[in-house]
ZALUM-233920 format. One record per atom (N, C-alpha, C): residue in three letters; x, y, z. Coordinates in steps of 0.05 Angstrom, whole numbers, plus 5000, padded with zeros to 4 digits. Atoms other than C-alpha are relative to their C-alpha. Example, Ala and Ser with C-alpha at 12.3 -4.5 7.8 and 13.67 -1.06 7.14 Angstrom:
ALA501849765000 ALA524649105156 ALA501850245000 SER498449764999 SER527349795143 SER498550225014 
This chain:
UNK500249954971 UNK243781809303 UNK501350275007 UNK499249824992 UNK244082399335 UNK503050195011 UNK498549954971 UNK250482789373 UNK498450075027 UNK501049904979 UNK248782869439 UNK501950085015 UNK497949854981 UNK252283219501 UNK502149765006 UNK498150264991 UNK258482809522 UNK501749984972 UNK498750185023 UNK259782579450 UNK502150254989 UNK498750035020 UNK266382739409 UNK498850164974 UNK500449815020 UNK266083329351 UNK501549844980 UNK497550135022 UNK268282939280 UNK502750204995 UNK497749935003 UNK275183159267 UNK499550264963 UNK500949845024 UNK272883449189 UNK497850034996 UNK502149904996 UNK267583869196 UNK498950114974 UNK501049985026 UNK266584089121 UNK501950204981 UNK499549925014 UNK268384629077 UNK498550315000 UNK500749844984 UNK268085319095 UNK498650314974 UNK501349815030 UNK265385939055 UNK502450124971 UNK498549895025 UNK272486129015 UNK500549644989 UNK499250265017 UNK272485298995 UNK502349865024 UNK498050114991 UNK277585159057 UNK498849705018 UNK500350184970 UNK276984509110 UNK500550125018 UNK500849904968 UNK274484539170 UNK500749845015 UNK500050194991 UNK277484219216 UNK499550045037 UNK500749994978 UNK274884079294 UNK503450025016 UNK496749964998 UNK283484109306 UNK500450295009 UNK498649704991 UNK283884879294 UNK498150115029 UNK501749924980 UNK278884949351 UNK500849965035 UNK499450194975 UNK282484509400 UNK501750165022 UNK499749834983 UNK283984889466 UNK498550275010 UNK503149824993 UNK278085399458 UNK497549844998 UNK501950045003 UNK271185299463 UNK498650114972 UNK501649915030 UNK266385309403 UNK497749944998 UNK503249985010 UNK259385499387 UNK499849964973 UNK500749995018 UNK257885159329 UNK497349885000 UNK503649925004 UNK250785299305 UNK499149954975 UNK502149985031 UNK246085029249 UNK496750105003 UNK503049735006 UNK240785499218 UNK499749914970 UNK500950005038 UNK236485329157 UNK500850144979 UNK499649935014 UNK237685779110 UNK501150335001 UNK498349774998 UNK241786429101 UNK497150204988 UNK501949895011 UNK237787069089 UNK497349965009 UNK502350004993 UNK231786879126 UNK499450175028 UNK500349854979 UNK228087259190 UNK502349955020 UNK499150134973 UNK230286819243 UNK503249864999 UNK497550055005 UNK236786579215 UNK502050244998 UNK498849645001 UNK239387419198 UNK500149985034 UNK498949994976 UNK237987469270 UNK502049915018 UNK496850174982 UNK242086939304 UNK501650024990 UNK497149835008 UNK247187129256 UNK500850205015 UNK499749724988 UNK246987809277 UNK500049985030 UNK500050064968 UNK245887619353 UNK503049855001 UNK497650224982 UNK252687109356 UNK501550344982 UNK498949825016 UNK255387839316 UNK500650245014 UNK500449834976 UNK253888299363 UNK501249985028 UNK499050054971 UNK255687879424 UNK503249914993 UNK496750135012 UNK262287649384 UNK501950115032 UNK498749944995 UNK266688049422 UNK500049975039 UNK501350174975 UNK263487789492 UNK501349715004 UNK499450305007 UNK263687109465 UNK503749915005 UNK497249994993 UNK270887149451 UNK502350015026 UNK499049914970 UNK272787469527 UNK499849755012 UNK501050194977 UNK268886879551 UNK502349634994 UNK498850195006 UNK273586329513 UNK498849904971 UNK501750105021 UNK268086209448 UNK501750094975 UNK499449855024 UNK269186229381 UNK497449884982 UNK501950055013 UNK263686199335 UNK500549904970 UNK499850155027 UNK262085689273 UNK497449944990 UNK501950085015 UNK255685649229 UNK499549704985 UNK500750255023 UNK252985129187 UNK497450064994 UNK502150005017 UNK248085099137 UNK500349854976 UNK499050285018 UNK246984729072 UNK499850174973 UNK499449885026 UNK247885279028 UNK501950074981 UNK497150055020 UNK252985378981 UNK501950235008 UNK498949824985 UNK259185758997 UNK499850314986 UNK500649765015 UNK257186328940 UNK498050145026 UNK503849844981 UNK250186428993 UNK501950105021 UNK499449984975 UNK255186399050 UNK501350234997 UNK497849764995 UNK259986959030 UNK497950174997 UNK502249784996 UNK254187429010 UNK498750105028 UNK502350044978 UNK250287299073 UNK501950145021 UNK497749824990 UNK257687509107 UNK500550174996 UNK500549765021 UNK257888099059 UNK498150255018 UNK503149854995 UNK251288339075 UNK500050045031 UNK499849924967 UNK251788289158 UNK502449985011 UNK497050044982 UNK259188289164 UNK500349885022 UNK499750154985 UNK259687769199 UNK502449875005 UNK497349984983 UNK266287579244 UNK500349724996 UNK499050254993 UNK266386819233 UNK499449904976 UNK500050195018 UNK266586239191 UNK497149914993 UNK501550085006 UNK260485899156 UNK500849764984 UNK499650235024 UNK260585209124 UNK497849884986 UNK501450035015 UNK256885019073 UNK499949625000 UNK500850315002 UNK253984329078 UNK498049934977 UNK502649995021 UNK251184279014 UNK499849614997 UNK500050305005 UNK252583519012 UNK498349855028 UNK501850074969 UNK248883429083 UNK500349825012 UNK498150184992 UNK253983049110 UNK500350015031 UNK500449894971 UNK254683479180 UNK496850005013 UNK502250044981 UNK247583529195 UNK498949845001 UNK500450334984 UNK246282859190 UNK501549925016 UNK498350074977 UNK251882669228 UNK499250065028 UNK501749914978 UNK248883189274 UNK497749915022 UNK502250034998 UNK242982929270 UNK497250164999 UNK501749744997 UNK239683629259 UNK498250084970 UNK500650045015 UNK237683409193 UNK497349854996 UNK502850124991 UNK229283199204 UNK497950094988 UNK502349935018 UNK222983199174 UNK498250275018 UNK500949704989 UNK219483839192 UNK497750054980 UNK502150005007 UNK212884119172 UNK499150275003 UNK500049725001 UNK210484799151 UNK496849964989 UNK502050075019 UNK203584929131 UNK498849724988 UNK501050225002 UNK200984269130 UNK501549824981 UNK498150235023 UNK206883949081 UNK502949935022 UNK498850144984 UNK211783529109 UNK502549994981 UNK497350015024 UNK218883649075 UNK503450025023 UNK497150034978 UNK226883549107 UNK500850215003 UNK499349814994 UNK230184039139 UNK501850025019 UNK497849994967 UNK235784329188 UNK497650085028 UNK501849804982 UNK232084459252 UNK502250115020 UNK498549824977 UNK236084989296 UNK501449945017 UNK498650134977 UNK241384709335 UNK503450105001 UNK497549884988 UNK247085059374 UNK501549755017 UNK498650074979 UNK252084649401 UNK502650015006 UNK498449834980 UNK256984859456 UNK502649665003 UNK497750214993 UNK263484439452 UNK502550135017 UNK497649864992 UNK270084559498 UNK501549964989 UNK497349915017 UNK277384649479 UNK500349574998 UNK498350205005 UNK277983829480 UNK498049904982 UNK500850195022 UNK272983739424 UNK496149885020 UNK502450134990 UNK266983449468 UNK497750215011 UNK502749824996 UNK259483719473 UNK499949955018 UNK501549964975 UNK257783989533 UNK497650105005 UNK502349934999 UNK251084329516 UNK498849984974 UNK502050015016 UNK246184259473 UNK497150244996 UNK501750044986 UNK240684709455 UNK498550024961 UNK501150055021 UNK235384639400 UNK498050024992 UNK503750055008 UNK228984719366 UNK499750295006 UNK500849795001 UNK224785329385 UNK501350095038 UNK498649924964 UNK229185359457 UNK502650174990 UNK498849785013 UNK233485749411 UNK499950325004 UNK500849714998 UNK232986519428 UNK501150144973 UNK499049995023 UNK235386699353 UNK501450295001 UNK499949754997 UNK234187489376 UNK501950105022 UNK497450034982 UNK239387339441 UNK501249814996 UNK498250305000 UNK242986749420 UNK502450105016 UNK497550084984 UNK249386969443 UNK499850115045 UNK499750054965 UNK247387219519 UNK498749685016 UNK500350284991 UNK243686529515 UNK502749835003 UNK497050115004 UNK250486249503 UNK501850115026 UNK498249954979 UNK254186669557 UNK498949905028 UNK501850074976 UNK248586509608 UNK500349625009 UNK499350334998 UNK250485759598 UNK503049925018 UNK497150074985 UNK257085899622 UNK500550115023 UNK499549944971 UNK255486199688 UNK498149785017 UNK502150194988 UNK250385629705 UNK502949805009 
């Protein structure tokens, strides 16, 4: 079953790209964009990297702090950091523990084959742990993710 808005962030969130825990604790009193993206190194995933990377210093002003997920290993994650110097954390869900929990973990379909997958899902928690927005799927802007993100917080 899904998270949805309203619900409670689990408390151990996984295991981050140098091997540390993650816990939904060090977060508590800011807000946090944590965001799953299929796979590291791809078009549309480089982007919204580079988009919450760009707006970092925005994000930050506004109260955010930014958290990835993916289900790649934390070797993919530090490169992928490496390569677009990127300002935040990444956790590696190689055991796919978080995005089921999520629920962002779904069968998906490319080319007429039908295989599992993360599908794209940002979600916007406050400083006490609880989702307040949701957004997901191709309602993703990958190429503005983070003014999509600031634009949430003037609505």
């Amino acid at each position: 079953m899904a998270l949805i808005k309203g619900d409670k962030i689990p408390e151990l969130l996984g295991i981050d790209q140098d091997g540390n825990e993650v816990h939904a604790s060090e977060y508590a009193g800011k807000n946090l964009v944590l965001y799953f993206y299929p796979k590291n190194n791809t078009p549309g995933c480089t982007a919204q990297a580079c988009s919450l990377k760009d707006g970092n210093t925005e994000l930050l002003k506004a109260g955010y702090q930014i958290l990835g997920v993916s289900v790649d290993n934390e070797s993919s994650h530090q490169k992928f950091i490496k390569k677009y110097n990127l300002p935040f954390r990444l956790i590696a869900d190689t055991d796919k523990k978080l995005v089921e929990e999520f629920g962002v973990w779904q069968e998906k379909t490319m080319m007429g084959k039908k295989y599992m997958g993360t599908i794209r899902t940002t979600f916007v928690v406050d400083e006490k742990g609880e989702i307040i927005h949701v957004i997901s799927g191709r309602a993703v802007n990958t190429k503005e993710h983070a003014d999509q993100i600031l634009e949430l917080e003037l609505n």
